[in-house]
N, C-alpha and C positions, 0 to 999 in steps of 0.2 A: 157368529162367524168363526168358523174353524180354521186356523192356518196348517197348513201340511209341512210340516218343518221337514219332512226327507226329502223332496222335492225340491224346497228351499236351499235347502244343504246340497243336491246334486248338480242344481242350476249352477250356485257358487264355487262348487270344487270344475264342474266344466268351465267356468267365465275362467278362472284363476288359474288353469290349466292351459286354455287356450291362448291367453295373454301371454305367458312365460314361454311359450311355443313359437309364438312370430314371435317376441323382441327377438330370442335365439337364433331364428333364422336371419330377421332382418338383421343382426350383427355378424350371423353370418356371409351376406349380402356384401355390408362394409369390407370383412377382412376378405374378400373377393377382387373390390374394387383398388382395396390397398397395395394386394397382391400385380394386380394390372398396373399400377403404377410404379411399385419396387422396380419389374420385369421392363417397365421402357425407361425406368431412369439409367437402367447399363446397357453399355454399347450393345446397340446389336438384338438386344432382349424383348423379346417379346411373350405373350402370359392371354393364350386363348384361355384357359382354364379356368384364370379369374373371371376372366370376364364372361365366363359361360356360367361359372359359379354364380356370379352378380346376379346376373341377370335371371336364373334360375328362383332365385332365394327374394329377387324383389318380385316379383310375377307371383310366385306363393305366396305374399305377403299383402298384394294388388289382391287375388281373389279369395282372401280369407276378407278382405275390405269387403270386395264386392256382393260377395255373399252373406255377409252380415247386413248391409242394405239391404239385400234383396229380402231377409227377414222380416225387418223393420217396417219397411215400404208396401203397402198392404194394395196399391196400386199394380204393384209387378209380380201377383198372385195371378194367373192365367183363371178364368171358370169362377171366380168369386164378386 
């Protein structure tokens, strides 16, 4: 049995790439949701931004999930 080690090494530099991509986002999600809180703890403040930020950054964060299932789950292949 042969192992194909550049393959191996492409899978892990994608896996380790991808990973470091969503926490960034998903912490960018956080300082969204922080920002929406700052903006209504002062009179008057209000912060769509954050919250459009939030919600952008967890929704990418949802279908990078969801489409990693969808890999996995050999059920939710169409034709196979």
């Amino acid at each position: 049995m042969r192992l194909n080690w550049t393959a191996l090494g492409e899978v892990t530099a994608v896996s380790i790439g991808v990973t470091v991509a969503v926490v960034v986002v998903f912490a960018l999600g956080v300082l969204g949701l922080a920002r929406l809180e700052g903006a209504r703890q002062q009179p008057g403040g209000t912060s769509a931004l954050g919250l459009g930020q939030a919600a952008l950054c967890f929704l990418a964060c949802a279908a990078v999930v969801a489409y990693g299932i969808y890999l996995i789950v050999p059920q939710l292949h169409p034709g196979r």
